[in-house]
N, C-alpha and C positions, 0 to 999 in steps of 0.2 A: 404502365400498362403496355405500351409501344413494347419496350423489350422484353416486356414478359411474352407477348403474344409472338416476339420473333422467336420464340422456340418451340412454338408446336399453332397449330389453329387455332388454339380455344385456352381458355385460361387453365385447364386442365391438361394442357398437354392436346394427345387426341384423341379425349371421351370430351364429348358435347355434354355441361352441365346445366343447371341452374342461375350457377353463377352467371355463365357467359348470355343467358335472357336477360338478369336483373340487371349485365352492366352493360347489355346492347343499348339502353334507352340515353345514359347519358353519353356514351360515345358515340351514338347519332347524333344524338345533339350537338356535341362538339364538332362533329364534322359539317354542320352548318355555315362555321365561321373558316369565311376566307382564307385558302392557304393550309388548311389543318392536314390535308389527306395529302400535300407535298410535304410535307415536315414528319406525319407521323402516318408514313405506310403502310406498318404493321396493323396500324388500327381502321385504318379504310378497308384494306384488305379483310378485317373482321368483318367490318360492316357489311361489306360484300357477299361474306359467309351466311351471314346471318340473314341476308333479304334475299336469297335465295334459296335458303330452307322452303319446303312444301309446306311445312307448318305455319311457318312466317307468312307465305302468300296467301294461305286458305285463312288464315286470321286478319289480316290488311280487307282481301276480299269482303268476307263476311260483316267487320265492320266497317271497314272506309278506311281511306286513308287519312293519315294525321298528319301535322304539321306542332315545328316546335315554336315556332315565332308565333307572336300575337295579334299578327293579320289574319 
């Protein structure tokens, strides 16, 4: 996923799909864990993309924010 996304923003290149919603959730989650957004830039840098979409905020907003751990 790292080098796929080093060739364009979005797993599509750069049209923002569907896909890059359904795979925002687990590669937030992985960027949870210690170290991940040093090792795999490409994919922090999505995460980045993706939680500053308007749509991202005004849905965070509207529901709250979430958390992936079980505290």
């Amino acid at each position: 996923m790292n080098a796929e996304l080093a060739q364009g923003p979005w797993f599509m290149g750069d049209q923002f799909t569907a896909a890059d919603i359904q795979m925002s959730f687990p590669i937030e989650a992985a960027m949870m864990m210690p170290g991940t957004g040093q090792h795999f830039a490409h994919l922090a840098a999505f995460v980045t993309r993706i939680q500053t979409r308007p749509a991202y905020r005004a849905a965070v907003k509207k529901g709250g924010p979430y958390r992936y751990d079980r505290g």
